[in-house]
C-alpha positions in Angstrom: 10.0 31.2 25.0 6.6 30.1 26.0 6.0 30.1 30.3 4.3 26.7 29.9 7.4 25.4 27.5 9.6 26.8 30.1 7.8 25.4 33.0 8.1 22.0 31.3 11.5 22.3 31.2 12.2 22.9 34.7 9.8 19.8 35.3 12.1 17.8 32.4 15.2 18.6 34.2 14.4 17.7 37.5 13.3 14.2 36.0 16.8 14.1 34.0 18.8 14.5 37.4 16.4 12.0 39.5 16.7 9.6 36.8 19.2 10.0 34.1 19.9 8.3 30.9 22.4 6.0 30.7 25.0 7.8 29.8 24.3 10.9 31.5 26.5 11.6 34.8 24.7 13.6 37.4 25.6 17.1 39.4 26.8 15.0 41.9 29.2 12.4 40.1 27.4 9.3 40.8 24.6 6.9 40.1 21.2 7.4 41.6 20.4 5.8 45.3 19.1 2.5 43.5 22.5 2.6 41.8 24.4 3.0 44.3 23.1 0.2 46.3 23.8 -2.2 43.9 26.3 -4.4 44.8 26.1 -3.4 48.3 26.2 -6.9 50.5 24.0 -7.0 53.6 27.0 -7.1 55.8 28.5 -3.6 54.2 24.5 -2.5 54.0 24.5 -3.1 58.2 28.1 -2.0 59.0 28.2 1.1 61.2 30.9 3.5 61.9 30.2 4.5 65.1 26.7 3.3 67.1 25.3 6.2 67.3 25.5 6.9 63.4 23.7 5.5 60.9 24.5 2.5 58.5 23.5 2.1 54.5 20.7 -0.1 55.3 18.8 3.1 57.6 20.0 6.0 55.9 18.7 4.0 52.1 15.1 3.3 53.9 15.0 7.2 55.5 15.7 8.2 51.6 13.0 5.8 50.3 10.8 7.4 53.3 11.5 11.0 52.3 11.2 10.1 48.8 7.3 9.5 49.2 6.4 12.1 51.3 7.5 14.6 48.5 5.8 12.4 46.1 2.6 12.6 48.7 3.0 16.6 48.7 3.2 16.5 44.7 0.0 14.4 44.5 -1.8 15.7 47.3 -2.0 12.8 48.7 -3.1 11.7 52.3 -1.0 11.1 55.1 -0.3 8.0 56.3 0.3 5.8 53.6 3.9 5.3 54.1 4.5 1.3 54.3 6.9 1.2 56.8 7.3 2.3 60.7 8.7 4.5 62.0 8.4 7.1 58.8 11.3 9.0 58.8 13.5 6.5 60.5 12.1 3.1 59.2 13.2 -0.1 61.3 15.4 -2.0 59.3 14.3 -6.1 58.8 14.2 -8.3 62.0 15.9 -10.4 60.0 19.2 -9.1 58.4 20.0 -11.6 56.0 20.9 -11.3 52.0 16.7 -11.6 51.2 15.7 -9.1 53.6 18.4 -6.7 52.1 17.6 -7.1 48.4 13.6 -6.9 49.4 14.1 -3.4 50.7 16.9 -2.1 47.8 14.0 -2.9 45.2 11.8 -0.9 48.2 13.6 1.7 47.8 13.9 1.7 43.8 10.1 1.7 44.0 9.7 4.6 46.2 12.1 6.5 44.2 10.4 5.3 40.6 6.9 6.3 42.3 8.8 10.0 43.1 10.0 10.4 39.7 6.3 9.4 37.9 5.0 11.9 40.2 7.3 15.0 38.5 6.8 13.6 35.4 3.3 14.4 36.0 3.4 17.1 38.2 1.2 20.2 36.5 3.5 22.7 35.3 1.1 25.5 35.7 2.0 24.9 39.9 5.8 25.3 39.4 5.9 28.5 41.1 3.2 28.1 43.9 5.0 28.4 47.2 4.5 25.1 49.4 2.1 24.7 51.7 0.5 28.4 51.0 -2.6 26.7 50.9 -2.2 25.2 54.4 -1.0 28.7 55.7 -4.2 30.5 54.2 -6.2 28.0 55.7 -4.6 28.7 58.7 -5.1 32.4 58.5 -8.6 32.3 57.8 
């Protein structure tokens, strides 16, 4: 088979797993993270287990953060651009009600559908670079 075909493929399946078919089940068992938020109520999205862990609401708005700055790597994009403070951890609403909640879920959702448009589109011909070997030479040099 073909390097590019195969390259292709490897760029297909990762888009298949990030956003399958109906239909299709993942590795994992479950829906994506926009899937599994739905029907998630504000009060289960805030409800902690202990205060010192994390509850839906954080842990769906660190994904949503971690989801662009892959998407930023893919794209080359700058840094900075991330909507939301802080980046990895992002402050949840001041305001915790039902709105707030459903405002960030479709946050989230966008974040992830901006991550999977990136793969879609990501040149094949770069599957095998190593990440950030162009920083490192830079570095070197």
């Amino acid at each position: 088979m073909h390097n590019n075909v195969l390259k292709n493929n490897r760029i297909s399946e990762a888009v298949r797993h990030l956003h399958p078919a109906n239909g299709f089940q993942p590795w994992h068992g479950g829906p994506t993270v926009s899937g599994s938020l739905r029907g998630v109520s504000v009060d289960v999205a805030l409800w902690k287990p202990d205060p010192d862990r994390h509850n839906i609401w954080e842990l769906a708005l660190h994904i949503a953060y971690w989801n662009y700055a892959v998407c930023r790597r893919l794209i080359n994009g700058p840094k900075g651009g991330f909507e939301r403070r802080p980046s990895n951890w992002p402050a949840i609403a001041s305001e915790t009600n039902s709105s707030a909640w459903e405002t960030d879920r479709r946050f989230v959702k966008n974040q992830h559908e901006r991550l999977v448009a990136a793969i879609r589109e990501f040149d094949a011909s770069r599957l095998d670079e190593i990440a950030g070997a162009k920083d490192r030479l830079r570095l070197l040099i």
